[in-house]
C-alpha positions in Angstrom: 0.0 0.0 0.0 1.2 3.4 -0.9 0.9 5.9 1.6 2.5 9.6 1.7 5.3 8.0 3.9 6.3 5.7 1.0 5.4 7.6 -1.6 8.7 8.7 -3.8 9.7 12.3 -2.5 9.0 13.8 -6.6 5.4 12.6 -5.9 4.6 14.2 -2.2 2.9 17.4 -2.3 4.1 20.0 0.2 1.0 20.8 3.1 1.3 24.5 1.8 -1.9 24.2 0.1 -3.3 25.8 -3.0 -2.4 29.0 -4.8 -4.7 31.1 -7.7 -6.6 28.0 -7.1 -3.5 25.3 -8.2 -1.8 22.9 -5.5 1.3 23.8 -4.6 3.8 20.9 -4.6 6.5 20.5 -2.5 9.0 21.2 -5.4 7.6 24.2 -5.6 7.4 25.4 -2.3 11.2 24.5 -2.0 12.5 26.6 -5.2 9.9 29.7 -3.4 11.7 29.4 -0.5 15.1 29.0 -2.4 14.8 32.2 -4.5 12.8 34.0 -2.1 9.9 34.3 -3.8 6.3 35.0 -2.2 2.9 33.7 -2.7 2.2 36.9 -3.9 4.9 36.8 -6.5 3.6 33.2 -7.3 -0.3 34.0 -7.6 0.4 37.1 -9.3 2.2 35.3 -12.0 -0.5 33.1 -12.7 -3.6 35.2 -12.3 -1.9 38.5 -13.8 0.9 36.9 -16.5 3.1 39.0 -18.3 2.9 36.5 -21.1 2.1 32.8 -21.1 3.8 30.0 -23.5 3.8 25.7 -23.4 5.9 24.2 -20.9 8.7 22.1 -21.5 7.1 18.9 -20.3 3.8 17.7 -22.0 0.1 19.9 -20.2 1.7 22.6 -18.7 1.7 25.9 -19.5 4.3 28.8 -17.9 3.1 32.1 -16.5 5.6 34.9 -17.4 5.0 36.9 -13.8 6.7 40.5 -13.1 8.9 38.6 -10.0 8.1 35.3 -10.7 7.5 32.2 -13.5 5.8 29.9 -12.5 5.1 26.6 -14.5 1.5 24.8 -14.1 0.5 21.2 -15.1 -3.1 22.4 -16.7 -4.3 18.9 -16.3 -4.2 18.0 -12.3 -3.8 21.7 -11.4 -0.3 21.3 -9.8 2.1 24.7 -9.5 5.4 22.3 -10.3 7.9 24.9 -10.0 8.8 28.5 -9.5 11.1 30.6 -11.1 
């Protein structure tokens, strides 16, 4: 049985909670935290982008933000990572 404990670390999603309506996974939470970025800089991003184009990995799209990029899986809603 799989249970958060045993789930592979890449799969856990951080306890943070949801921003601009996407979960935020724990990859994400730890490059915020890395480059200092806010949930404000984050949400911003997404809900005000500069400009928008197609990820690099297959449904997900990246927000262009004014202190942020943020890349979104468009399918299950996850923030992956923040720029």
């Amino acid at each position: 049985m799989v249970t958060p404990a045993t789930m592979p670390r890449t799969r856990r999603t951080a306890q943070a909670g949801f921003i601009a309506g996407n979960r935020l996974t724990r990859h994400a939470m730890e490059r915020m935290l890395e480059r200092g970025l806010t949930v404000a800089d984050v949400e911003d991003a997404i809900v005000n982008p500069v400009s928008t184009q197609p990820g690099n990995k297959p449904n997900t799209t990246k927000f262009f933000g004014v202190n942020a990029d943020v890349v979104v899986d468009y399918l299950t809603n996850d923030i992956l990572t923040a720029i």
